[in-house]
Every structure is written in C-alpha cells, then in structure tokens.
N, C-alpha and C positions, 0 to 999 in steps of 0.2 A: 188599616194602618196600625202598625204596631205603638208600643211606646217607645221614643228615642233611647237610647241606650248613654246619650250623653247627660240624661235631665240625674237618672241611676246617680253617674261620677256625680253632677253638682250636686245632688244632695249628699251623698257623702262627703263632699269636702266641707258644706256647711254642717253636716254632725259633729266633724272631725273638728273645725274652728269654733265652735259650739262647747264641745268638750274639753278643747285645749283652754280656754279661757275661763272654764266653770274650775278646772283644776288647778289652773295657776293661782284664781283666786282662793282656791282651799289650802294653797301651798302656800300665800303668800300673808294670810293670816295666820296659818302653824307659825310661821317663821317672825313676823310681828308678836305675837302671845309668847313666846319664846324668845324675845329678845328682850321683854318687856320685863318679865319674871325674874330673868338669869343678868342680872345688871353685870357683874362683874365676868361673866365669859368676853371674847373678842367676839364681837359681832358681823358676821359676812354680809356684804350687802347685795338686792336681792331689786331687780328692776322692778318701780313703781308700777302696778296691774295697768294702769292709764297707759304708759308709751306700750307696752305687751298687747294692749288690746290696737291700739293705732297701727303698730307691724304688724298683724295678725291680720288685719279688717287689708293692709296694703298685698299680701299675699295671697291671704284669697279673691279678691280683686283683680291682680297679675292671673291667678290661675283661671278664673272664671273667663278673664278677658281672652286666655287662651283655646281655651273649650269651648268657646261660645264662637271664634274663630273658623277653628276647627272643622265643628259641626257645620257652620252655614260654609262652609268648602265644600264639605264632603256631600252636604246634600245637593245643593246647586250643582254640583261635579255631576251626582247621581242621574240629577234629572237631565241635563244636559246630559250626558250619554245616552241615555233612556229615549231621551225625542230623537237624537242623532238622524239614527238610521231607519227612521218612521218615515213612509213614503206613502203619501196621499195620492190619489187618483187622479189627481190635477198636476203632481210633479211630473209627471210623463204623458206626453202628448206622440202622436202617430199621426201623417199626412202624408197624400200623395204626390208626386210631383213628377212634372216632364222633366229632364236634363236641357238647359238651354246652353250652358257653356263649362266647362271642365276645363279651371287651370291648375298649376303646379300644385298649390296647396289650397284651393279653393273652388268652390263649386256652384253655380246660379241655377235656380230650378226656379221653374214656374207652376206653382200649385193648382191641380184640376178643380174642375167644377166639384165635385165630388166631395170633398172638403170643406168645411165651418166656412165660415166668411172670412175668418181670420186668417185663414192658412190659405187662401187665394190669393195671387197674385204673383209677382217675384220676389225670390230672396236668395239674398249671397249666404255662403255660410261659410266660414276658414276651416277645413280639415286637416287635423292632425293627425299623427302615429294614431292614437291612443281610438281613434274612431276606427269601427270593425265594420269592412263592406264587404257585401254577401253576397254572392251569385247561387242560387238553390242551394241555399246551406254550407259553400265552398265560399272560405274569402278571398276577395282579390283586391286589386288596387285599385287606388282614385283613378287612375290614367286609365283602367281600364273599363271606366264607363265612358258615353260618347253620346253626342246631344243627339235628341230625342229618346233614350233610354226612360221609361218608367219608375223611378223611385219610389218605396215608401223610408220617409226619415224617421226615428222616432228622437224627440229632442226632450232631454232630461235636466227639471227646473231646481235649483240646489236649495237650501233655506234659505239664502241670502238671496234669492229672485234672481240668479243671473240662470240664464239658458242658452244650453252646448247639444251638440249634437252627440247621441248617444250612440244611433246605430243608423248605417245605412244599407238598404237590402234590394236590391236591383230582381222587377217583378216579374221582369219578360224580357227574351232575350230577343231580339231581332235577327231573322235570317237571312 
C-alpha cells in the first residue's frame, strides 16, 4: 500500500499556513517598529496577527474538511468498484432438474436426486428476455422446452443475496 497522495496536499497546506502566519508576523512587527519610530508619517493600518490567525486556522479547516471529503470518496469509490465484480464460488450455483410445467414467462422444474439437498424438490422460477436458453449450444425459447425435458439451471447470487436465473441449458433432447 502506497502512501495517500492526499496526506502530500495536507501537509502542504499546513507548511503553507505555517508560513503565511510566521510571515505576517515578521511583517506585522516591521510595520509596528515603523510606525512606532516615524510618529509624524500617516500610518496605514494593518489587521491585528490575532483575527490573521483565526481566518487562517478557518481556511485551512474549510480546506482540510474538503480533502479529507474527498479522499474517503475516492477511496470507498475505489474499493467498492474493486469488490464490484468479485465473484465467489458460492455466487453461482448449477442444478439439474425435470421441466414439470412451462408457462408464458415462467417455468416449474423439479430438481433430481442428483442434486444437494437444497436444490431438490420443486421450484417456480420467472423467465425473462435477459435469460439465455440453450439447446447444444443453439438458443432457443422458453416455449420451446416442454415437461419432462432435462435441465441444468445455473442461478447467479448478486451482493445483495437476491438470486436469478442466469442461464438455462436443456441436456437431452427427447425423440
């Protein structure tokens, strides 16, 4: 892990407010010593180093608060993008199943022995567009499976725990 690139800027702006206030105080005693001396010139007046330091300390404050912003976006961004598209062995699951009934946009299959204990039984599932079914390699459509067909489903679990059907691939053709 590198060094942040934002810790760099804060400490430069703490140099920079560091320096502006060691110089205003050098400036604002010339100008004191000089005004003290020269009684008879007109004397310009010259903000107290006390409020110079109060705007100063409220500025870098304002800017720290915005770097400090900033950076925890940018990282939490990073890392969140970074886990995004990390897929665990357990987000995809694969199971076989009879076709028990094939409707417009949904499908019931009855999971074979073959299968975890979990994945046995029946289960409805909604098919959408977005679900690709496969006949050796060739896809075709929901309507064109028909009960008793062999399925394997494989069903894809997002971060958020919800689970869809990712793909359907019809394993044997019946003649």
């Amino acid at each position: 892990m590198s060094f942040p690139n934002y810790f760099l800027v804060l400490i430069a702006i703490v140099f920079i407010f560091v320096a502006t206030i060691i110089v205003y105080f050098q400036v604002f005693k010339r100008h004191i010593n000089k005004a003290l001396s020269d009684t008879e010139s007109k004397r310009t007046s010259m903000a107290p180093p006390n409020k110079v330091v109060i705007v100063m300390t409220i500025i870098v404050l304002l800017i720290g608060l915005f770097i400090s912003y900033n950076a925890g976006y940018v990282n939490a961004y990073k890392e969140y993008d970074e886990d995004a598209w990390v897929m665990s062995a357990s987000d995809i699951q694969t199971f076989y199943a009879e076709v028990i009934e094939v409707g417009e946009n949904s499908l019931l299959v009855e999971g074979i022995p073959l299968n975890d204990e979990t994945y046995q039984g029946e289960f409805q599932y909604d098919v959408w567009e977005e679900v690709r079914i496969y006949r050796q390699d060739a896809a075709i459509r929901l309507s064109d499976l028909s009960e008793g067909d062999l399925v394997s489903i494989t069903l894809l679990t997002d971060k958020t725990g919800f689970t869809d059907i990712f793909k359907i691939e019809q394993l044997e053709d019946k003649e």
